[in-house]
C-alpha positions in Angstrom: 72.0 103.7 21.7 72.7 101.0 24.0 69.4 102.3 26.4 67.7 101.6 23.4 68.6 98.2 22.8 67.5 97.2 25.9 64.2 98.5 25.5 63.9 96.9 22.5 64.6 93.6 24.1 62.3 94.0 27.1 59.6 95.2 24.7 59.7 91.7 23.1 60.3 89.6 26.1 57.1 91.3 27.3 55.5 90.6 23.8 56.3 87.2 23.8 55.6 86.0 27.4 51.9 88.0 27.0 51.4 86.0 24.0 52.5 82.2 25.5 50.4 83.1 28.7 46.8 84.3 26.4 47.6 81.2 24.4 48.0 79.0 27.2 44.8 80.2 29.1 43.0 79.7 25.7 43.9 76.0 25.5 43.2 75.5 29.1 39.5 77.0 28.5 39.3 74.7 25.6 40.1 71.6 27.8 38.0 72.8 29.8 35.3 72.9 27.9 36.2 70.2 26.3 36.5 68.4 30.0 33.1 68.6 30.8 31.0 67.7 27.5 29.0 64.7 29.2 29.8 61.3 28.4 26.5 59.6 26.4 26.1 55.9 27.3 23.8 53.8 25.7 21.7 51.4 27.4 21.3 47.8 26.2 18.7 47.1 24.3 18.7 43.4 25.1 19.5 40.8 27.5 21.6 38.1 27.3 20.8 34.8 30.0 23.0 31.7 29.6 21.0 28.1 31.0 22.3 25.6 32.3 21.6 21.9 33.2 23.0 20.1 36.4 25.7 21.5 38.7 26.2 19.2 41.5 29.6 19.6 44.1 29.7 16.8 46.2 31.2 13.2 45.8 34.1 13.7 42.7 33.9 17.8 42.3 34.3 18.5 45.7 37.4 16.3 46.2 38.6 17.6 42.5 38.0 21.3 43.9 39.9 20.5 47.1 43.1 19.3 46.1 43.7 22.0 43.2 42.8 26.1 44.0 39.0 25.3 44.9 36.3 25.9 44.0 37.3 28.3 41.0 39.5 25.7 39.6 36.2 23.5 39.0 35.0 26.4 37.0 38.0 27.8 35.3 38.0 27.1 31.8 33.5 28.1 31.5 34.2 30.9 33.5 34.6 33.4 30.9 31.7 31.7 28.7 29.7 32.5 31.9 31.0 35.9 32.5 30.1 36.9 29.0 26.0 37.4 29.6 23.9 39.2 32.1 23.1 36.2 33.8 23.5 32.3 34.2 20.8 30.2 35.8 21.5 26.8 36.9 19.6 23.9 38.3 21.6 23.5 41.7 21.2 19.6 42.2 21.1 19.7 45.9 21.7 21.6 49.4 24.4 24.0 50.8 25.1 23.0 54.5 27.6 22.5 57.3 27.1 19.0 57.1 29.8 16.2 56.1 29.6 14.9 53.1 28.2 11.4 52.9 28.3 10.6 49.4 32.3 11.3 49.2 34.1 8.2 48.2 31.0 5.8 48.4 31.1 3.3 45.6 28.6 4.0 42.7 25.3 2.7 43.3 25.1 2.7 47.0 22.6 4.9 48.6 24.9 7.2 50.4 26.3 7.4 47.0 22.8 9.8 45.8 22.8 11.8 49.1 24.4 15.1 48.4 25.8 18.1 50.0 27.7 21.2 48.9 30.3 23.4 50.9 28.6 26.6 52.4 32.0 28.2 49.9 30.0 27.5 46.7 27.5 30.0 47.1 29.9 32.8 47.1 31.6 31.3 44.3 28.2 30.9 42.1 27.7 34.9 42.6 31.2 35.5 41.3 31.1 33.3 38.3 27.7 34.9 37.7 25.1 32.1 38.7 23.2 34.6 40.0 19.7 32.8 40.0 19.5 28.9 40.8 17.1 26.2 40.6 16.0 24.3 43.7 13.5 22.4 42.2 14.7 19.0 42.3 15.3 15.9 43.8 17.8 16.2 45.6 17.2 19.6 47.3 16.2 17.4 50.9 18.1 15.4 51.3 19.3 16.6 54.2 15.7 17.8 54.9 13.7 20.8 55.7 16.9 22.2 57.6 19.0 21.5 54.8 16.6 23.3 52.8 16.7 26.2 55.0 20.5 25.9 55.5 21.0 26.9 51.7 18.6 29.6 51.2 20.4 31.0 54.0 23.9 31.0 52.6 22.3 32.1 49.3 21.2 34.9 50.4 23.9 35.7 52.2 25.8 35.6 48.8 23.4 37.3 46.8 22.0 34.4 44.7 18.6 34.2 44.0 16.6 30.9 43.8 13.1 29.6 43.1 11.9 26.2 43.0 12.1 25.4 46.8 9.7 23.1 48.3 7.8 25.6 50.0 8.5 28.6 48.5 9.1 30.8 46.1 7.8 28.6 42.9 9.1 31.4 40.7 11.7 34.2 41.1 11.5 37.5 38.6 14.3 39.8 37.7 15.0 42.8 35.4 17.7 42.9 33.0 18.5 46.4 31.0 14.4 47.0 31.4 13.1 43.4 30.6 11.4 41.5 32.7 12.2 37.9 33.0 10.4 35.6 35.3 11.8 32.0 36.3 9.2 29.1 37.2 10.0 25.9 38.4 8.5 22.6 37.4 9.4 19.6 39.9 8.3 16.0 38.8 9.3 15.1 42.3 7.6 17.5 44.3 5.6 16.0 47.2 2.7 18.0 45.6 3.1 14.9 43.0 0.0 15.2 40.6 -0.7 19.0 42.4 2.5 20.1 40.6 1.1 20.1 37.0 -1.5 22.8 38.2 0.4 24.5 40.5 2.8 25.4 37.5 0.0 26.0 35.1 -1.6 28.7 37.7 2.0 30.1 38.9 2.4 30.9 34.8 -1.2 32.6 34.5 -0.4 34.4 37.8 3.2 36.1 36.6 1.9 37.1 32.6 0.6 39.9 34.4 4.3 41.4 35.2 6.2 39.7 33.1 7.3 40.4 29.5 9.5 36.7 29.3 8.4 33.8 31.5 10.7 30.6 31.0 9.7 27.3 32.9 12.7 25.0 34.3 11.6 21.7 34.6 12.9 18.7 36.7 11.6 15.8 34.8 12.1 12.2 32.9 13.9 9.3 33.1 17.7 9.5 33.9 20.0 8.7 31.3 17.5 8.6 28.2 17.9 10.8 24.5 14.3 11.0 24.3 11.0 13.3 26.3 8.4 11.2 27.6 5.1 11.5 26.0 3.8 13.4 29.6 7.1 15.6 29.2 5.7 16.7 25.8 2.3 16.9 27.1 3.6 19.2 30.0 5.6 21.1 27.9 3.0 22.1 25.6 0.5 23.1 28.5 2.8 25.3 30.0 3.1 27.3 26.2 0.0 27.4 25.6 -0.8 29.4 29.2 2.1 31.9 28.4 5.6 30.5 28.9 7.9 31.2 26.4 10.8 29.2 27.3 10.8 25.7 28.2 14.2 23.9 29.3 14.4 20.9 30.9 17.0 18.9 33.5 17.5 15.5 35.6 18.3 12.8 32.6 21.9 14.2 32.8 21.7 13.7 29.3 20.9 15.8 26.4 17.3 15.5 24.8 16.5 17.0 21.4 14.7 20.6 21.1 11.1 20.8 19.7 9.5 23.9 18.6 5.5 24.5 19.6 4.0 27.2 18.5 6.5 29.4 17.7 8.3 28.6 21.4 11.2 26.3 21.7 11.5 23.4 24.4 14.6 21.8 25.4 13.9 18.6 26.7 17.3 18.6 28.8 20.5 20.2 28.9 22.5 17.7 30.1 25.0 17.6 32.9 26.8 21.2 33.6 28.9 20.3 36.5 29.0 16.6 37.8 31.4 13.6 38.1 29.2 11.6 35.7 31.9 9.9 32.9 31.0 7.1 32.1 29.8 7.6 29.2 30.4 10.2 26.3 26.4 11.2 26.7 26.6 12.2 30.3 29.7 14.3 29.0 28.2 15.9 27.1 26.2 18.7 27.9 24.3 21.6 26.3 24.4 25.8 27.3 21.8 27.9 25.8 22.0 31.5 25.5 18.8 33.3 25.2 19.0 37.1 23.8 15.7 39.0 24.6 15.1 41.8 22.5 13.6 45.0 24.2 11.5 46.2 22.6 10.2 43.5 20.6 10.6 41.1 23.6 11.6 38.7 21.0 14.3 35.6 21.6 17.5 34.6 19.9 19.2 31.5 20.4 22.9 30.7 20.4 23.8 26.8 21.7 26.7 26.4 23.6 28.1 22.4 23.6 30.0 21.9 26.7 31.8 18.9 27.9 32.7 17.4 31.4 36.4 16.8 31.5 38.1 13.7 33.7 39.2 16.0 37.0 36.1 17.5 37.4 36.2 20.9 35.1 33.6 21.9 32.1 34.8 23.1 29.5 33.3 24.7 25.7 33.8 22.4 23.1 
């Protein structure tokens, strides 16, 4: 009687471990399975580029970036604006080089007080705040001459920013965002090329439409500190739509200028200051972000305006 008991007992014991281990190897081929279904992203179907007017480091910004964290303190509060699109291009309102600065501290007005140069450190921190693609054509990008020039291609390569604009080369710069392919041409009013510049833009345009499914002209133009486009700013504008821009956006009156729509193509006159010690005034405060969302596959453009605002201390900020 009591032999059978035990047998009894072992017979279920048996019954039940054999029935816990098939269940357990059944879930573990489910996981399994389960484990290696692939994981189905979808790609982007658009791109999203922020622009940008002036960013300048020298004179107030670089002592504003020194004696707080550096130079991520300048950009703190816009950083996550910034961080929020594929891409932010800037016009970069001067050189990267070893040099001293000269304009640090010199009363406003003077000469040195217009001669710029940024720390070999901002490069790096443009690529991590996601100004990935500057603008060197202006007038201010030799003034510490040909070797200055050189000097900050140099460290932006180094740091993985692109450029176009330079003096002597490249005019334009092309990249490709989630399959589109946007192309970046500068326009310099002060160019030495002076009246050369007009058509050298006009035939870099015609040149790129061949590769290009978005073409958006920067241009360095007008008079400093006035609301309103010349009428040759207009003029320009309009000739560089009707040979194939699609984009036109404008800096150097540190101001912002109104937008104008031509032919279906928007221009903005300026944009304003983005970073610079310029507060004097609630206009040069005031500057103006445009985020330009390029559809894919109708290579159509959306337009969101961001209104930003330089803040006493030397940091942007959203309004």
């Amino acid at each position: 009687m009591k032999a059978s008991i035990k047998i009894v007992l072992l017979v279920s014991i048996v019954a039940v471990l054999t029935a816990t281990i098939c269940y357990l190897a059944q879930n573990r081929q489910i996981n399994q399975r389960a484990s290696v279904a692939p994981l189905i992203i979808q790609p982007k179907s658009y791109a999203k580029i922020l622009l940008v007017g002036d960013l300048m480091f020298d004179r107030g910004i670089r002592y504003y970036a020194k004696i707080n964290s550096g130079n991520y303190f300048i950009f703190d509060k816009i950083s996550p604006t910034l961080l929020e699109n594929d891409l932010v291009v800037a016009n970069l309102e001067g050189p990267i080089t070893d040099n001293k600065s000269v304009s640090a501290g010199t009363a406003a007005g003077s000469a040195d007080n217009y001669f710029f140069t940024f720390d070999p450190s901002l490069a790096t921190t443009l690529f991590k705040e996601n100004i990935k693609i500057v603008d060197l054509g202006n007038n201010h990008i030799l003034n510490f001459g040909r070797e200055g020039l050189a000097s900050t291609k140099n460290y932006l390569d180094k740091a993985g920013v692109g450029y176009f604009g330079a003096p002597d080369y490249p005019k334009s710069t092309s990249t490709e965002i989630n399959g589109i392919k946007v192309t970046f041409i500068s326009y310099n009013e002060f160019s030495a090329l002076g009246g050369a510049e007009q058509q050298s833009t006009v035939e870099e345009i015609q040149k790129v439409k061949q590769f290009s499914d978005i073409i958006i002209v920067y241009s360095h133009w007008g008079e400093e500190y006035s609301d309103l486009p010349t009428d040759a700013m207009k003029s320009l504008a309009h000739q560089f739509i009707d040979v194939g821009a699609d984009l036109v956006v404008g800096s150097h009156p540190h101001v912002i200028e109104p937008m104008e729509t031509y032919n279906g193509k928007r221009i903005y006159y300026s944009l304003g200051n983005f970073i610079f010690d310029q507060y004097f005034n609630e206009d040069v405060r005031n500057g103006l972000g445009i985020v330009v969302k390029i559809n894919k596959n109708k290579k159509q453009l959306e337009f969101e305006e961001k209104k930003l605002y330089l803040q006493s201390g030397g940091q942007t900020i959203l309004k």
